[in-house]
C-alpha positions in Angstrom: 2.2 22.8 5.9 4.2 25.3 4.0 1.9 26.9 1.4 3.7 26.8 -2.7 4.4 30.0 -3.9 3.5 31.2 -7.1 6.6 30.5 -8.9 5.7 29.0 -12.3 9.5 27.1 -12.4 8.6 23.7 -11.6 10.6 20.8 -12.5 8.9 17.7 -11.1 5.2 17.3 -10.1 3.9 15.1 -7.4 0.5 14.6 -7.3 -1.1 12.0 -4.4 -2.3 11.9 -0.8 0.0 8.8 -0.3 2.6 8.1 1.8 4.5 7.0 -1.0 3.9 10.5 -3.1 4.7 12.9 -0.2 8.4 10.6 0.6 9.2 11.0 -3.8 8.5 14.1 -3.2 11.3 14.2 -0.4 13.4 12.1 -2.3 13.3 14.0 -5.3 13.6 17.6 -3.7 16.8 15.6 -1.5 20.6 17.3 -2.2 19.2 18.3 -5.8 18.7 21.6 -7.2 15.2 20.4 -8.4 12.0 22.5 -8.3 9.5 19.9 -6.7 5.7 20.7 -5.8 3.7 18.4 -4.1 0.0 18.5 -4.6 -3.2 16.7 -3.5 -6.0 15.5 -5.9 -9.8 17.4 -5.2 -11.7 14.4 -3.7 -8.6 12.1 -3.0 -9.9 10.5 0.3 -7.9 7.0 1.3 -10.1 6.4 5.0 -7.7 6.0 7.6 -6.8 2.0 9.0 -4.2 -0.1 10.6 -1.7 -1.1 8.0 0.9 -3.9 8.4 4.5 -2.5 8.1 7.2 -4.4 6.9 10.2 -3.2 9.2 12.8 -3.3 6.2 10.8 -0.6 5.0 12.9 1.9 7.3 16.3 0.5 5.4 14.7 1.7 2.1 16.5 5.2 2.8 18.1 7.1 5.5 15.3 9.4 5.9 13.0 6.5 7.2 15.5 5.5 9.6 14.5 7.5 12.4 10.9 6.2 12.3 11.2 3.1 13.3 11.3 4.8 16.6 9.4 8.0 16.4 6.1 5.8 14.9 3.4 4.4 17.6 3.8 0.3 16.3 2.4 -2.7 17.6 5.7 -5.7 17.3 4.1 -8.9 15.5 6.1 -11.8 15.6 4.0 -14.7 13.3 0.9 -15.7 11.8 -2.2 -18.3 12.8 -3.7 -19.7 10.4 -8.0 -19.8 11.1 -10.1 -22.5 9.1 -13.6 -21.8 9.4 -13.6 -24.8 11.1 -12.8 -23.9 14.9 -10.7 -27.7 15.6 -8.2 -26.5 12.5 -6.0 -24.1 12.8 -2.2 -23.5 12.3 0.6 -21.4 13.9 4.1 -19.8 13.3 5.8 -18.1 16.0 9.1 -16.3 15.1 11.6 -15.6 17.5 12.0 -12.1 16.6 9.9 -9.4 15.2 8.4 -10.6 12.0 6.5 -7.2 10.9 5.1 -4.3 12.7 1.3 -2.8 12.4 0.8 1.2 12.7 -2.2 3.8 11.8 -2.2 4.7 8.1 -2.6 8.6 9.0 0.8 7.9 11.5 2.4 6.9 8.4 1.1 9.5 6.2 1.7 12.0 8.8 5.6 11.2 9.1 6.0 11.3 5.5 4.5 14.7 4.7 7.3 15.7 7.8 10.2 14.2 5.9 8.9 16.8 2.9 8.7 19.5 4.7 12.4 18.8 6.2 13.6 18.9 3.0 12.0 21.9 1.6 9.4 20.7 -0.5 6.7 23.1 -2.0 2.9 21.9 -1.1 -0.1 22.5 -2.8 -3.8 22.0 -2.0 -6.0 22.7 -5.1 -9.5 22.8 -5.5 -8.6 21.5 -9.2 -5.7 20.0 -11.0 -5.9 19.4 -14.8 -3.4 18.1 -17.1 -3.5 19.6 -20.8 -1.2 18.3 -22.6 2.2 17.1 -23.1 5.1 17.2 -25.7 8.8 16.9 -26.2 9.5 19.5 -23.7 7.5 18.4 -20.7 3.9 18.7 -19.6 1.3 21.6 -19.2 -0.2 21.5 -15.9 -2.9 23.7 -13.9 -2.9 23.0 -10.4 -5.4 25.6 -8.8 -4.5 28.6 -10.1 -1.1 28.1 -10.9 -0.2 27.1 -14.5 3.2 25.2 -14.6 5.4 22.9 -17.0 7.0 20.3 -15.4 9.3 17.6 -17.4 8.3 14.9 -15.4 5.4 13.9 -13.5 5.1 11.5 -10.1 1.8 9.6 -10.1 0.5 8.8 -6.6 -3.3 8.6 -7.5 -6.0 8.3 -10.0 -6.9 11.4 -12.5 -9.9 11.5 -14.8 -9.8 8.8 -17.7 -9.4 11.8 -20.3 -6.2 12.9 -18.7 -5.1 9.2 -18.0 -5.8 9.0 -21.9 -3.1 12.1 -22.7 -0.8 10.7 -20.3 -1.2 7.2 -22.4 -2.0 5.3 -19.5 -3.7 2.1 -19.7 -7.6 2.0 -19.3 -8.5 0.2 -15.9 -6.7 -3.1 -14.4 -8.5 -6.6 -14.9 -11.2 -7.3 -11.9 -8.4 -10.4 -11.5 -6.5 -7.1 -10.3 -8.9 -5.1 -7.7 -9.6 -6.5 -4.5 -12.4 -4.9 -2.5 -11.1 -4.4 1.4 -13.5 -3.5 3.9 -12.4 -3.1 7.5 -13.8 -1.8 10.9 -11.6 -1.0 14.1 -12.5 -0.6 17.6 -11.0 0.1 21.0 -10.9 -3.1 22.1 -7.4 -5.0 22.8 -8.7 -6.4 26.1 -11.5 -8.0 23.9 -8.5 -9.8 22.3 -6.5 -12.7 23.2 -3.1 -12.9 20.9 -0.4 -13.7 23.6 2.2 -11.9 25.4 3.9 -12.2 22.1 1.1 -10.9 19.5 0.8 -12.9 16.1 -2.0 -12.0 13.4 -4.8 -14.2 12.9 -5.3 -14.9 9.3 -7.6 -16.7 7.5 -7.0 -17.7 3.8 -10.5 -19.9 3.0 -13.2 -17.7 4.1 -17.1 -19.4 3.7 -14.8 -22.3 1.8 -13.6 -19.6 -1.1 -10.1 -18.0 -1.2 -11.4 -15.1 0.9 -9.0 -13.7 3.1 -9.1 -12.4 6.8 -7.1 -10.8 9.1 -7.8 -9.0 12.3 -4.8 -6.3 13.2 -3.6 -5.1 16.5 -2.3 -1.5 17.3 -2.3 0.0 20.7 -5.4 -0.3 22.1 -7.0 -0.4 18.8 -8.5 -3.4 16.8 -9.1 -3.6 13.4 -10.8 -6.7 11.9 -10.8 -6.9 7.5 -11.9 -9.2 4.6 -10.7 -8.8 1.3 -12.4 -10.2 -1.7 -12.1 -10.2 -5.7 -14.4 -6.7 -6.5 -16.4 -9.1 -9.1 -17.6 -11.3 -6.1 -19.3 -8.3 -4.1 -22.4 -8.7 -6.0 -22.8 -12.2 -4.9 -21.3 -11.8 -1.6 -21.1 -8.5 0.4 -18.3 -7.4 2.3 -20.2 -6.9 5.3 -21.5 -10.3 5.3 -18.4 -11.8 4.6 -16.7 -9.3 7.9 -19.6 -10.9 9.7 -18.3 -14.0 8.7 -14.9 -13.4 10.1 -15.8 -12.1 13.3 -17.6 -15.2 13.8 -14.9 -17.2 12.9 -12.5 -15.2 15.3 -15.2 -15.9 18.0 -15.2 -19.5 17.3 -11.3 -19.8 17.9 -11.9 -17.8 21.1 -9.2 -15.1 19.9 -12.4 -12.9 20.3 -14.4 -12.8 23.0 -17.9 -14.2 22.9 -19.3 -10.8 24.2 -17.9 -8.4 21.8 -19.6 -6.0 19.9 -18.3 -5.3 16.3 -19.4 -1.8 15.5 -21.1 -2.2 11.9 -22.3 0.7 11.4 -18.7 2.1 11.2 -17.2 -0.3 7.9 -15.6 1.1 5.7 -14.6 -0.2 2.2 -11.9 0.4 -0.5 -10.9 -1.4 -3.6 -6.9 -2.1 -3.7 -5.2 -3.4 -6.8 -3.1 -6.2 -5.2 -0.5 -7.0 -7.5 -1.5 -4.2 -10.1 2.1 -2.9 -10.8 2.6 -6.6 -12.2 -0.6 -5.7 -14.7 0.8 -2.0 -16.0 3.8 -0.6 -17.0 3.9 1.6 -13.9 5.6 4.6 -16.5 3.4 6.7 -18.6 4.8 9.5 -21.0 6.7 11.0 -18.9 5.0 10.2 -15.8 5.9 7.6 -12.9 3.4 5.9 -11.6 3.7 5.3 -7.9 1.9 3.9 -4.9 -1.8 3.6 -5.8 -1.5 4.8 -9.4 1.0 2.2 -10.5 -0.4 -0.5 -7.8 1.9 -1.3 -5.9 0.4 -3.5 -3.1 1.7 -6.8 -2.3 -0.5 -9.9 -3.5 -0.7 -9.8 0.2 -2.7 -7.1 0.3 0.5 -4.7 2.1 0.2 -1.2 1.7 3.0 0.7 2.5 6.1 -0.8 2.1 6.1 -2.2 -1.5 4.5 1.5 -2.4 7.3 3.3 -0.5 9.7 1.0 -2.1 8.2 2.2 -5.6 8.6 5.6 -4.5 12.6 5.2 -4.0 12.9 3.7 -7.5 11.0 6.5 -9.1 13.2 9.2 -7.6 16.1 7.6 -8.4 15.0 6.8 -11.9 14.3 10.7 -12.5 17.7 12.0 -11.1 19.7 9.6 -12.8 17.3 10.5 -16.2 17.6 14.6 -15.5 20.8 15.6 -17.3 20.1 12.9 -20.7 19.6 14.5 -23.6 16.3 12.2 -24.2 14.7 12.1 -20.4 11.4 10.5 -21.2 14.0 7.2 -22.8 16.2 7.5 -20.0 13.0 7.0 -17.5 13.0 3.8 -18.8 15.1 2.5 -16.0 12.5 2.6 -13.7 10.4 -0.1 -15.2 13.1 -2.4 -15.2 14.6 -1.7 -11.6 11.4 -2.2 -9.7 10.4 -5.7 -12.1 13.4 -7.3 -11.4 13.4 -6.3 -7.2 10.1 -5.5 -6.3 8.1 -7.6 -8.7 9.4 -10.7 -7.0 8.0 -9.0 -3.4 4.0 -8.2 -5.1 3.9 -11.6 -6.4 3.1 -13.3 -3.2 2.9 -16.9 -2.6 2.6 -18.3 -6.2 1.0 -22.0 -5.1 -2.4 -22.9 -5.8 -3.6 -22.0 -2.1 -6.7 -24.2 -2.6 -4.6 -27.5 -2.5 -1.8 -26.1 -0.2 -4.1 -25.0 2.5 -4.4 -29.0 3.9 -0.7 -29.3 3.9 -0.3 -25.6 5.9 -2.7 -27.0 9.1 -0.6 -30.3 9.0 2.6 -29.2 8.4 4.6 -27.2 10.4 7.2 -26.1 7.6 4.7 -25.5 5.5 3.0 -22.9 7.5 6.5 -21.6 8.4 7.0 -20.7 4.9 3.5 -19.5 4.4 3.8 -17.3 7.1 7.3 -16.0 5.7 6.2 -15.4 2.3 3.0 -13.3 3.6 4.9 -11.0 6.0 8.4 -11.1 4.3 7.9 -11.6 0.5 9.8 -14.6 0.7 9.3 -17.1 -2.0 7.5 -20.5 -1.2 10.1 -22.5 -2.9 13.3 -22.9 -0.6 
């Protein structure tokens, strides 16, 4: 990774470990005569997992196109739905691919490529630390290297104080964070899915709306619960993963024999739906990916935060050349609300009462299914 130089002309700063930071950062630094330094945040750790990958993701931008070939992908083509209850269940089979699941780091890994290919600037700092901001732009340490930057990409969290001078909001609701926790395996023989591989879901865990999934990729297996963060007290995550395993085990889509490695969980807390609870634009900062929250109500990961990524840069190259930038970044709020918004929503019925009618009713858990993988609204 090409080391930045110690040029003090910087125009934008991207800070984030994110797939969605490093591709702004492409985006940005993309047939422009911008300055564009990408940095990390000390600490900034995001564990590695299977994430499901929504394949219109690649028609965000040229630039993604090639991936949908170069990346190692499992094809996924519907969704069964698991009650706790091993005589109920439900299933949607689509004829052709309905989403794709990859490794986070693959992901990551392609991104950071498509920044070097277009000659952005990287940075790995012991510290970053924002002092201040005014008319002109911000001031800036990252490491050593003092810069002044008009305008600011957000891809992860700083310290409340320099939230506070960016005027960010405080913290999301606990309605807002989700706590994830995952483990994977080598184990795909230990898994029975079909010549065709769907996910199996659950969306009533122990009776509550817990959710489930367990994720193929390669030869790799990754089984997750998710759970409002204000629950974990009462209920935690690795009891509810037990849970779930059980369940799976129940349904026969794991075998009885199988050994979950718990020693290995890992947990993270995701704001599903967050962007829909901030602004997602600070003085002059856009906040993207995991700063701005940008994962589906769904609990998707990298397309909606990619997607927030293509909005940002086009929001600060169409915003460059006004005479009042930090009005003209204004745009951004409003193209990603009126687009993207729609996508985090997520199924907006009540799932307690709908979940009968999805194990019944085959249209019903056809447009379940489509409104969990594709963003499609329930209401067609």
């Amino acid at each position: 990774m090409a080391k930045a130089s110690n040029q003090p002309a910087v125009d934008v700063l991207v800070l984030g470990e994110h797939p969605a930071a490093y591709f702004a950062a492409a985006l940005l630094k993309q047939k422009s005569k911008l300055n564009v330094l990408h940095a990390t945040l000390p600490g900034e750790e995001s564990p590695d997992r299977l994430v499901v990958v929504n394949p219109e993701m690649f028609d965000l931008h040229p630039l993604l196109t090639p991936w949908r070939r170069k990346l190692e992908m499992t094809t996924i083509y519907g969704l069964s739905f698991l009650s706790d209850d091993p005589a109920t269940r439900s299933e949607y089979h689509g004829k052709s691919t309905m989403t794709l699941v990859a490794a986070y780091k693959d992901i990551k890994a392609a991104m950071v490529k498509v920044a070097q290919g277009e000659g952005v600037e990287f940075a790995t700092p012991k510290t970053v630390h924002v002092h201040r901001l005014d008319e002109n732009g911000l001031e800036v340490t990252v490491g050593k290297l003092r810069v002044r930057p008009r305008v600011m990409v957000l891809g992860a969290h700083l310290s409340k104080e320099q939230e506070k001078i960016l005027g960010m909001p405080e913290a999301w609701g606990q309605d807002v964070v989700h706590r994830y926790t995952f483990v994977k395996f080598k184990g795909a023989h230990k898994v029975e899915l079909g010549p065709k591989a769907i996910i199996p879901m659950s969306l009533d865990l122990m009776g509550k709306l817990f959710w489930g999934w367990l994720l193929p990729c390669g030869q790799t297996i990754q089984i997750a619960v998710e759970q409002p963060v204000e629950t974990v007290n009462q209920l935690p995550p690795k009891t509810l993963l037990t849970h779930w395993v059980n369940v799976l085990k129940r349904h026969n889509v794991l075998k009885q024999d199988t050994e979950i490695p718990m020693r290995e969980v890992e947990s993270m807390d995701l704001p599903f739906a967050g962007a829909l609870a901030h602004e997602g634009l600070a003085n002059r900062t856009l906040l993207v990916g995991p700063a701005g929250g940008f994962y589906s109500a769904s609990g998707e990961d990298v397309y909606p935060n990619i997607w927030s990524a293509v909005f940002a840069a086009e929001a600060i190259k169409k915003a460059w050349k006004e005479k009042h930038l930090q009005d003209a970044l204004q745009s951004y709020r409003h193209e990603w609300r009126t687009t993207l918004g729609d996508y985090l929503r997520g199924p907006q019925q009540n799932l307690k009462f709908l979940l009968p009618l999805v194990y019944r009713n085959q249209v019903m858990t056809t447009r379940l299914s489509e409104a969990i993988l594709l963003g499609k609204g329930m209401n067609r």
